[in-house]
N, C-alpha and C positions, 0 to 999 in steps of 0.2 A: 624861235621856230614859228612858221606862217600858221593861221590853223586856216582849214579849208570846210567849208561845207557846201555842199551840194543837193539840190531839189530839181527832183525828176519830176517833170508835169503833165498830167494825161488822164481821165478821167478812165482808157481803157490799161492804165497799169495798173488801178485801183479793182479792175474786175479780174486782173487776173488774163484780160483777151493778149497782151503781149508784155513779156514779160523786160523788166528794165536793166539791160546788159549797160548803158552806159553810166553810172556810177560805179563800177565796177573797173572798166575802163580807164575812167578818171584817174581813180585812186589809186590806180595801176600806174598811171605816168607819173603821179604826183610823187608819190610813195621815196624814188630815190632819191626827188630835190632835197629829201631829208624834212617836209612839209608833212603836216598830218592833219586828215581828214575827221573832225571833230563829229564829225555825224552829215546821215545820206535822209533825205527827207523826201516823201513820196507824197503830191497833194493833187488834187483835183483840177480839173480845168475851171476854175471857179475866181472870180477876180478878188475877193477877201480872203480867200484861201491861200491864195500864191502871197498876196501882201504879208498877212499873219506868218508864213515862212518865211518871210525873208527878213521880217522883225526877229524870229528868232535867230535867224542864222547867223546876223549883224552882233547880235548880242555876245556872239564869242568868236567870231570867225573875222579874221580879216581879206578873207577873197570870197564869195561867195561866187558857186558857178549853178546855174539851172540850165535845164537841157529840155525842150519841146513847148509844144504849141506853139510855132514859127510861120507856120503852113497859110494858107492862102485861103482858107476856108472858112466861114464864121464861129465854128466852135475852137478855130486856134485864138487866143484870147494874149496870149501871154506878150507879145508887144504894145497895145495897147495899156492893158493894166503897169507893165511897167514906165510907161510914158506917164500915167497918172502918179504913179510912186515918185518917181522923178523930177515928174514936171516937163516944161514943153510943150509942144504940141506935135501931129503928127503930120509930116511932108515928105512928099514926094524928093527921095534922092537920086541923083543923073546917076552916078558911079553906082550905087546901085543895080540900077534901070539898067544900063551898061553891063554890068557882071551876070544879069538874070538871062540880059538878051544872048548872050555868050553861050551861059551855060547850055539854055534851051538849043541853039543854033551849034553846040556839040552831042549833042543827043538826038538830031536829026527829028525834031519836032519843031511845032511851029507856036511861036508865046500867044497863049492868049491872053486877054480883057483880066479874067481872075489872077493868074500868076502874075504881071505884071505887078499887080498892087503889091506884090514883095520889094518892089521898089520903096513901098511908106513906109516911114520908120519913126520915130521919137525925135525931135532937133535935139533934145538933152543927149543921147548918146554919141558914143565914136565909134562908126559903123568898122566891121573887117569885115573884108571881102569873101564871102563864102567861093571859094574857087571851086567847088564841087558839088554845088546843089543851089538852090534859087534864096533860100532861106539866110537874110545876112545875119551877122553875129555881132553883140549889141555889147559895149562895153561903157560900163557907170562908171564915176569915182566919186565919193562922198568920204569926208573925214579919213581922208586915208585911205579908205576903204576900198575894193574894187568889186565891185560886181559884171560878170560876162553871163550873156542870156544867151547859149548855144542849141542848135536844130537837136531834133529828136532821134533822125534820124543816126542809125547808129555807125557808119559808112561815113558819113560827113562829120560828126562827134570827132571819130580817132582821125581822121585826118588832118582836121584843120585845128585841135589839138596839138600835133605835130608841127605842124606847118607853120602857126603862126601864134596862135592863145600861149602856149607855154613860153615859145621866148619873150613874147609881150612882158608876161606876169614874172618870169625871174630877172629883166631887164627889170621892174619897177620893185620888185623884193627880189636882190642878190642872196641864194641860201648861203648859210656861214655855219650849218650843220653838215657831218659826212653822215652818209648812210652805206654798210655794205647787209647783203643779204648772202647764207649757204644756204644750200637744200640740197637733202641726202632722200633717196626712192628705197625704205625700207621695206621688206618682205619678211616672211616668218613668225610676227608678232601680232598682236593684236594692241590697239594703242595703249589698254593699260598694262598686257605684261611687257611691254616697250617701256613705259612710262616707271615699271619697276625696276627695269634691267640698266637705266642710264640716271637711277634718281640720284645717286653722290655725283657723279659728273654733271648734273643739272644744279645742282645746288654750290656747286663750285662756282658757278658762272658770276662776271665781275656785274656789277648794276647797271653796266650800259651794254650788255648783252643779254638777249632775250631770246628762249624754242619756244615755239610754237609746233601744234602737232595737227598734223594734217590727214583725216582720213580718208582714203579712195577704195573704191573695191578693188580686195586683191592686196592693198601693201600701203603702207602709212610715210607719208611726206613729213620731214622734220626741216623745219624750217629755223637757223638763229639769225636774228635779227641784231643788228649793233647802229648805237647812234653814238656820235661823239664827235668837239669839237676838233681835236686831233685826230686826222685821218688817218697820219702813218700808225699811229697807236691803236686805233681801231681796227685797220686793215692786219696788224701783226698780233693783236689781241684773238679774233675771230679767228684769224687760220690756225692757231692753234688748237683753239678750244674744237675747232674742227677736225683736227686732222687727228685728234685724239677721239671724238668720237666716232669716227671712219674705221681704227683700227678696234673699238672696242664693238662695234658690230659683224666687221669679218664681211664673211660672204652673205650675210642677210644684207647688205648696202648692193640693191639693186640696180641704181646708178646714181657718181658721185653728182647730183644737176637737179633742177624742176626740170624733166624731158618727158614727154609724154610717152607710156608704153611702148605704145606703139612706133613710134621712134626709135626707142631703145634696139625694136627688134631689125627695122631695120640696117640700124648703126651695125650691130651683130653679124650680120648678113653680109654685109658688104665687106666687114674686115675678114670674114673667114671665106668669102667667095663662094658664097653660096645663094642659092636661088631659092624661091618659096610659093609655095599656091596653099588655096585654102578649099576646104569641102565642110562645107556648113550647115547644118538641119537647123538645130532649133536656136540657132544665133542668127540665120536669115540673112547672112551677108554683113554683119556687123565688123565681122573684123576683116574681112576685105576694105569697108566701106572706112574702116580706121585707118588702114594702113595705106588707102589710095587718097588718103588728108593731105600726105605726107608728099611735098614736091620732090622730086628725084626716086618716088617710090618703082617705080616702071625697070630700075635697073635690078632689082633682086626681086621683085615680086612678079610672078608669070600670071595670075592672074587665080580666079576663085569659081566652085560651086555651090550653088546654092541647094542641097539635094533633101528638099523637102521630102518629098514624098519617096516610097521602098522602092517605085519603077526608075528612080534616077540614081539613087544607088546603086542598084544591081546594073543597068545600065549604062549609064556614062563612069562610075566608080568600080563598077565589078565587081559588090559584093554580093557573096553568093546566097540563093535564095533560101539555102537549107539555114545557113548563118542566122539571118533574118528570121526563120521560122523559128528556130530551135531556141536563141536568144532575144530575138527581138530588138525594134531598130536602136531602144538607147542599150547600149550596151558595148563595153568596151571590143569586144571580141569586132563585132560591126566596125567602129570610130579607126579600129586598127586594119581594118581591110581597108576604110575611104581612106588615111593617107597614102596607103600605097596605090589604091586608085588615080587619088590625085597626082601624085608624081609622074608617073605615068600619062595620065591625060593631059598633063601639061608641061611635062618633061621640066620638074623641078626637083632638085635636090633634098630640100625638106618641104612638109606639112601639117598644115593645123586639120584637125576633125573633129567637130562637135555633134552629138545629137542626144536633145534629152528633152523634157517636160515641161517647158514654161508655164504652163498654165494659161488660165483656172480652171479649166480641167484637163482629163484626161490622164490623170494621175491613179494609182493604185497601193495595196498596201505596201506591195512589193519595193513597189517603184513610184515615190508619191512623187506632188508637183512639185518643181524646182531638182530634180535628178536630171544631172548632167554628168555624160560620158565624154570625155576631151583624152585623144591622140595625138602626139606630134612625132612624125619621121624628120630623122637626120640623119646622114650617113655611114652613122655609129649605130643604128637600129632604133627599134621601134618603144617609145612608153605611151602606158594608158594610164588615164585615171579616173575614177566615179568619185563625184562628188555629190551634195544637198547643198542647195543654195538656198535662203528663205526669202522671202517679199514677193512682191508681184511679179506679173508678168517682166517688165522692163527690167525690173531687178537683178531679175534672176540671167535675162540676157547679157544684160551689163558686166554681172559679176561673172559668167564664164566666160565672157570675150577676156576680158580682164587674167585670168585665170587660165586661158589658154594661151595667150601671150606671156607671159610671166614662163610659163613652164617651156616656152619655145624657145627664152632667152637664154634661161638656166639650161637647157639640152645642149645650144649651140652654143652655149661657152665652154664646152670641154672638149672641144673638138680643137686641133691646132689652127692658130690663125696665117692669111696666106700674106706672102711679105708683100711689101711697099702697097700694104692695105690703106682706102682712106677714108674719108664721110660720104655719107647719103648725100648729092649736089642738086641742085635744081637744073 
């Protein structure tokens, strides 16, 4: 097995100003060459600091990839420092020069003086062509070893990952390990009484089968893992032990896939013919804003309100004012007039409706912060529900967007589905 490590470089991932999605990334492509990622290293823009990592990295890893300080500007450092690690010196490359002037002259700008210098590079390395941004991508070999110095940016990272650094690296290490992955979207549990309800079936598992437990707000991802160097044995090992734990969760397996919610619902949607809008208070558009993620969302989803305030309710929703008085806007009574509003105003079949407390204030004994009232119409009629959600403001948005989608899926699956139903398409 390859082991891989990677150091992300930037003085502002160290403060927190942006955060470091490409090792993440990485280890996401790497993952099914059956490669494993030994450790993700986070260091400064600092020229002894980068070196120090990649001394440690060497010392277990046989690919070493870093990502950032590429950039055209004097605090991007990390090509130079690794020309010093190397050796070399640094010159002006044509094919370079050539690929920068490209890129700038498809982006309908004009190269100047600065950028150009992304042309200098180290003679030690073998430059690849960054085909999507100016920054080239630098690859070492030392004892075996390989080290790639990939842009920061996280758009040019998975691309040219794609593109062209992965077949490089399985071309020079062929994997001779199989990897398959399941993932089951559980609901109903909480991960430790999950973790009680599957523990003889977890302990069954052969040593090259491995769950992992994954929590999301709203329903826990089970994830098993299997490596081995027989694949068909792997592949007939795993759907077993899978399809045994499929049946021993029933209708809590909210979908057989890693698929995002929000996906799920609209997968739902489309196989039973049916349409959806949303009317949203104290989620603020969040599960609109989820479900228009989603390419091909446009053919089941008519579209959303945001109905912050009680004049847009009564107004564009129609709920009535006595409602609002008498109950008050989070309250299920309300949530159950806005989806019928919504259907209505947007001539949809079914709806979501939230409104409730996010905080940090504005909460009561009654009705403290994090009280949320969630509705969804289906054709079959109307359920509410009150829930407490705890943590913050984001939190607590999070977990009822979560939580109103869930309970959309579960409504629109009892309804019958319509034939020669198919997937959400782009």
């Amino acid at each position: 097995m390859m082991n891989i490590s990677i150091i992300a470089i930037g003085d502002e991932l160290l403060i927190g100003q942006v955060i470091d999605t490409n090792s993440g990334d990485i280890a996401r492509r790497i993952n099914p060459l059956g490669w494993k990622v030994n450790d993700v290293q986070v260091v400064a823009d600092d020229a002894d600091e980068i070196k120090r990592a990649i001394d440690r990295a060497f010392e277990t890893s046989d690919i070493v990839i870093t990502t950032g300080g590429l950039g055209p500007t004097k605090d991007d450092i990390t090509k130079t420092t690794l020309c010093q690690y190397f050796g070399g010196e640094m010159v002006e490359n044509p094919d370079v020069l050539e690929n920068v002037k490209q890129v700038i002259a498809n982006r309908g700008l004009v190269l100047n003086d600065l950028t150009a210098r992304q042309a200098i590079v180290p003679s030690s390395c073998n430059v690849i062509q960054n085909i999507v941004g100016t920054a080239p991508i630098m690859w070492w070999e030392r004892n075996g070893k390989v080290l790639v110095s990939m842009p920061g940016v996280p758009f040019e990272t998975r691309e040219m990952l794609d593109a062209a650094v992965l077949p490089m690296l399985i071309e020079k290490f062929p994997p001779n390990t199989a990897i398959e992955h399941r993932t089951l979207m559980v609901v109903g549990y909480s991960e430790s009484l999950l973790a009680m309800k599957i523990a003889d079936w977890e302990e069954s598992l052969p040593p090259f089968l491995h769950l992992a437990y994954l929590p999301k707000p709203g329903l826990v991802r089970l994830r098993i893992d299997g490596q081995h160097q027989d694949k068909a044995l792997l592949i007939s090992e795993i759907n077993h032990y899978h399809n045994h734990l499929v049946k021993m969760l029933g209708d809590n397996v909210l979908f057989d896939d890693d698929v995002p919610v929000e996906e799920i619902l609209l997968l739902e949607l489309k196989a039973h013919g049916l349409t959806l809008s949303t009317a949203e208070s104290c989620t603020g558009g969040n599960i609109a804003h989820l479900l228009t993620s989603v390419p091909g969302s446009s053919a089941v989803f008519n579209g959303g309100v945001v109905a912050y305030s009680n004049d847009v309710k009564r107004n564009i929703l129609g709920v009535s004012a006595q409602t609002l008085e008498e109950c008050g806007a989070v309250s299920r009574e309300v949530v159950e007039q806005m989806v019928i509003g919504a259907c209505q105003a947007m001539k949809s079949d079914c709806a979501i409706a939230t409104s409730g407390i996010a905080g940090p204030s504005g909460g009561s004994d009654k009705k403290p912060v994090g009280t949320v009232c969630i509705a969804v119409k289906t054709p079959a009629g109307i359920i509410s529900m009150s829930h407490h959600f705890p943590g913050n403001r984001q939190r607590v948005i999070v977990r009822a967007s979560m939580t109103a989608l869930i309970l959309a899926i579960e409504q629109i699956r009892t309804l019958p589905k319509r034939q020669n139903s198919s997937t959400v398409e782009e």
